[in-house]
N, C-alpha and C positions, 0 to 999 in steps of 0.2 A: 550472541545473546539469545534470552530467551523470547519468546511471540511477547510476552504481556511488555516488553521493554520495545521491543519493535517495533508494537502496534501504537504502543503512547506517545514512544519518541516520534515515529511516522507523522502519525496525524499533529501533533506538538508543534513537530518543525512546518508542516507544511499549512496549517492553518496563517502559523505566525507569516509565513513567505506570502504568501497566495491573497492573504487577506479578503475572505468574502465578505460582501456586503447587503447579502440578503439569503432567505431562508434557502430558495434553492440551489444559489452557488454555494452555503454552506453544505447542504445534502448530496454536492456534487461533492466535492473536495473531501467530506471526510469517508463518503461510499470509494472514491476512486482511492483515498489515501490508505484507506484498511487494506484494501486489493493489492497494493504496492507495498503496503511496510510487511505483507507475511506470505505473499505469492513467491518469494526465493526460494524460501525450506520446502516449498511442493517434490525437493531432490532429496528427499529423508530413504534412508533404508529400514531401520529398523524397526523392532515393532513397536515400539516406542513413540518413533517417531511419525509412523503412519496413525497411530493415535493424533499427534499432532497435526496430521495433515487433513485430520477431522476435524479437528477445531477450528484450525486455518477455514476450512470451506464452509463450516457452521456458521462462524464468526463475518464472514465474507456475505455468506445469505440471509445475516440475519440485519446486517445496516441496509442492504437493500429492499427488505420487507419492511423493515420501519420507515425508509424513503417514501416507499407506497404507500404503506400507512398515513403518512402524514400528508401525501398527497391527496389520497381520498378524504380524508375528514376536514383538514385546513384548506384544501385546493388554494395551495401555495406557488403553481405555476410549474412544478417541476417538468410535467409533462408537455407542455406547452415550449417552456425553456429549450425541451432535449430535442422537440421535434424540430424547431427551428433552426436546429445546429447540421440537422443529420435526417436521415429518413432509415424507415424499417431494414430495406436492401442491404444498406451501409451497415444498420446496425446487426444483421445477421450477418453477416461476411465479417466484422472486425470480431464478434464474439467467435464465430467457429474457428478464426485465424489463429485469436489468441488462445483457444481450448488446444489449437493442432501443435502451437508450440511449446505448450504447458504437459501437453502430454508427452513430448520429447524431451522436457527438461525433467518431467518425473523419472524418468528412465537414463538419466546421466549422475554421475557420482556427486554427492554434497558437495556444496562451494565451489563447483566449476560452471557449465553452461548458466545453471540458474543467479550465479552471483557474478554475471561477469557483463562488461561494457557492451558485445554483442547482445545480449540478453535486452537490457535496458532500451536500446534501440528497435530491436525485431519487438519487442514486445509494445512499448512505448507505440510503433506504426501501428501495428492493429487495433490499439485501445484510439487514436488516432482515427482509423475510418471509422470506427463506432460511434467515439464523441468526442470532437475534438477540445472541447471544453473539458475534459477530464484528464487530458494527457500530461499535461504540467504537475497535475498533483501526484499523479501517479509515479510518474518520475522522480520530482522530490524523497516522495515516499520510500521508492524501490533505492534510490541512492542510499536514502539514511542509513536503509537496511543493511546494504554493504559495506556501507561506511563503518558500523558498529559492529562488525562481524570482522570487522582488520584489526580488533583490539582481541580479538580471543588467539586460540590458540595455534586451532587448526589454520590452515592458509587457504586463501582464494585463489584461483584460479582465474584473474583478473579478465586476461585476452584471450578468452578460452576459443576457435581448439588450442590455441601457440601452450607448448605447456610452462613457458616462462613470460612474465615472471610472476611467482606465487608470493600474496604478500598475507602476512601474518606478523603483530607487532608484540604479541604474545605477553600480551601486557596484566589480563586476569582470563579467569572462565568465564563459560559464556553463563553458567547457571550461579555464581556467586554474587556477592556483596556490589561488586560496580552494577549487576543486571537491575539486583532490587532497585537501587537508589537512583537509577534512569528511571524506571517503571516511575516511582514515587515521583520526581522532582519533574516527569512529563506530564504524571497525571496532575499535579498541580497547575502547572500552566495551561494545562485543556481548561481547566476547569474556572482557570481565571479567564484565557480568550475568552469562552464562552459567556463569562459574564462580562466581558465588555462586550461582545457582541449583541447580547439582549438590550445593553445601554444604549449603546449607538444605535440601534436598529430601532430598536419601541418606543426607548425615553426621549433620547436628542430628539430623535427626527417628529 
């Protein structure tokens, strides 16, 4: 599938799982859920697709700039929230971990180390010493992504190094007609969470 179906369905499914119940576990889960629904394709070759791995990392810095944002103007706790979980050390050590093994997955063939259960794990532990509050969503995330990339054409490389077994269900493409209509039908229920979440959060309560 394409990023814009990855990124809806990601954060979609992981909203609905995770259920935050306030402004910064929301800024948690959907900052962690971006990072996990489009951090796979970081193993693009083309030039195309390094195009995409622009966006991916634009799209990536740009929910964590509006996380800031919103912590400075609302002083919504977020900061407060993350240090309690974690301290600076932790959070330099999980971030240069996960940069060390994102830059070895950029340098592996699509759909194998970066789409594969090793992955999910090595990756999952470093976001893990960073904020352990983030690692759940990320996960959900990072799964969808694979998950929705077994309906295309090309195959994953599931156990990777093992080079079996490769699963592809070869069901559409990844840029056709099923991409749109995930895109559409996740961005619809972001949009409805979301407004049950302002319900619950401002009105009920």
């Amino acid at each position: 599938m394409q990023k814009n179906a990855h990124w809806s369905a990601g954060v979609a499914i992981t909203i609905a799982a995770t259920q935050p119940s306030s402004i910064k576990g929301l800024a948690i889960c959907v900052t962690a859920a971006t990072i996990g629904s489009l951090i796979s394709d970081i193993d693009v070759t083309t030039s195309e697709s390094h195009k995409d791995l622009s966006k991916i990392l634009a799209i990536s810095t740009l929910v964590i700039f509006l996380c800031a944002i919103l912590e400075a103007t609302l002083h919504v706790g977020i900061y407060n929230y993350i240090l309690n979980q974690t301290n600076l050390s932790r959070i330099l050590i999980g971030l240069l971990s996960f940069l060390l093994v994102c830059s070895y997955g950029m340098h592996t063939s699509h759909r194998t180390f970066m789409h594969s259960i090793p992955a999910i794990v090595i990756l999952s532990t470093t976001i893990y010493i960073a904020l352990p509050s983030a690692v759940i969503p990320f996960v959900i995330a990072m799964i969808s992504h694979i998950f929705l990339d077994v309906f295309n054409r090309r195959k994953i490389q599931i156990l990777y190094p093992l080079k079996k077994p490769k699963i592809a269900l070869k069901l559409c493409p990844s840029d056709g007609k099923a991409n749109k209509m995930i895109f559409k039908i996740s961005s619809f229920v972001i949009a409805a969470e979301l407004g049950i979440f302002i319900a619950m959060v401002y009105i009920v309560r």
